[in-house]
C-alpha positions in Angstrom: 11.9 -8.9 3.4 13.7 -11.5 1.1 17.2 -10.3 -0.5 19.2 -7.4 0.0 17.6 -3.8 0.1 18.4 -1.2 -2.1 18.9 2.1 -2.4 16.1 4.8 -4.5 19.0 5.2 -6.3 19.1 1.1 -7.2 15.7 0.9 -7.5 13.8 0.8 -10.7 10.6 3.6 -11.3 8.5 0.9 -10.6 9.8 0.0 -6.9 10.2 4.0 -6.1 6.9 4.5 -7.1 5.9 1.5 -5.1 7.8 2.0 -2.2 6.3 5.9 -1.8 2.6 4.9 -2.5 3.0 2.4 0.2 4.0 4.4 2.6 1.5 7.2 1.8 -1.5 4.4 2.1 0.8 3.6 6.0 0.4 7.1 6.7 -3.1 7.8 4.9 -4.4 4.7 7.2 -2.7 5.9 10.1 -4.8 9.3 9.8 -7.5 8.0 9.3 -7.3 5.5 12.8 -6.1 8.9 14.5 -9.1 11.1 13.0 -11.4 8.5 14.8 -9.4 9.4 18.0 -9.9 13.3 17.2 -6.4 13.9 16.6 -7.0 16.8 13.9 -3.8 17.6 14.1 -2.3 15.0 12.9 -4.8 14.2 10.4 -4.1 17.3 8.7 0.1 17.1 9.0 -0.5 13.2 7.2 -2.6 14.1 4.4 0.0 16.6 3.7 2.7 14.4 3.5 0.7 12.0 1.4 -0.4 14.5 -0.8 3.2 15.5 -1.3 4.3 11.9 -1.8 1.5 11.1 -3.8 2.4 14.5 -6.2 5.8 13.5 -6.3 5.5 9.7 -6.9 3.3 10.5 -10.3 6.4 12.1 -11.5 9.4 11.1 -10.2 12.7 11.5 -12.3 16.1 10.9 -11.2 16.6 14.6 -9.9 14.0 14.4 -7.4 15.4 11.2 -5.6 16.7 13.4 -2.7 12.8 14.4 -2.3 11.7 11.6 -2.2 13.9 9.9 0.2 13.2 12.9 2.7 9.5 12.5 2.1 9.7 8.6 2.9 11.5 9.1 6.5 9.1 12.0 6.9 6.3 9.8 6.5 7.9 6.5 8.1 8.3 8.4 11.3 4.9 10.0 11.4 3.8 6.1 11.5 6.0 4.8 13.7 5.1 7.4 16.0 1.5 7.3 15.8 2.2 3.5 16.4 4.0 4.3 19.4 2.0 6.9 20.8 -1.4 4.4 20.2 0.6 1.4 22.3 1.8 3.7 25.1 5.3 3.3 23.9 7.8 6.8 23.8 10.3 7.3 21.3 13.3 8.7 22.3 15.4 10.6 19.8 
């Protein structure tokens, strides 16, 4: 990354929107590697965070920034576990 981060709050619509439909297409790819492996579970708990990222990233107003943010460490961590998990790496909390 080039520059200093920023916040959602920072952010323009644009970057939110871009920043939570690239972590839903992390976490869509990421179920879809893990369905190959028969990991149904987590197949079905990522799509539902996508979905809900997706759903909330065609609309998102100022109000629903706290949302979002949740929904973007939700999804974040469900990668970097998978990615963990796939390398034989734990993550301890």
């Amino acid at each position: 990354m080039h520059g200093i981060s920023k916040t959602l709050n920072e952010m323009t619509l644009v970057e939110r929107v871009s920043l939570l439909e690239n972590v839903a297409d992390a976490l869509e790819a990421s179920a879809d590697e893990a369905e190959g492996d028969g990991d149904a579970r987590f197949v079905e708990n990522s799509m539902c965070v996508v979905n809900t990222i997706r759903g909330l990233s065609a609309d998102l107003g100022g109000r629903d920034l706290a949302a979002a943010e949740l929904l973007l460490e939700q999804g974040i961590m469900m990668v970097l576990q998978f990615t963990n998990r796939k390398s034989g790496k734990i993550a301890l909390h």
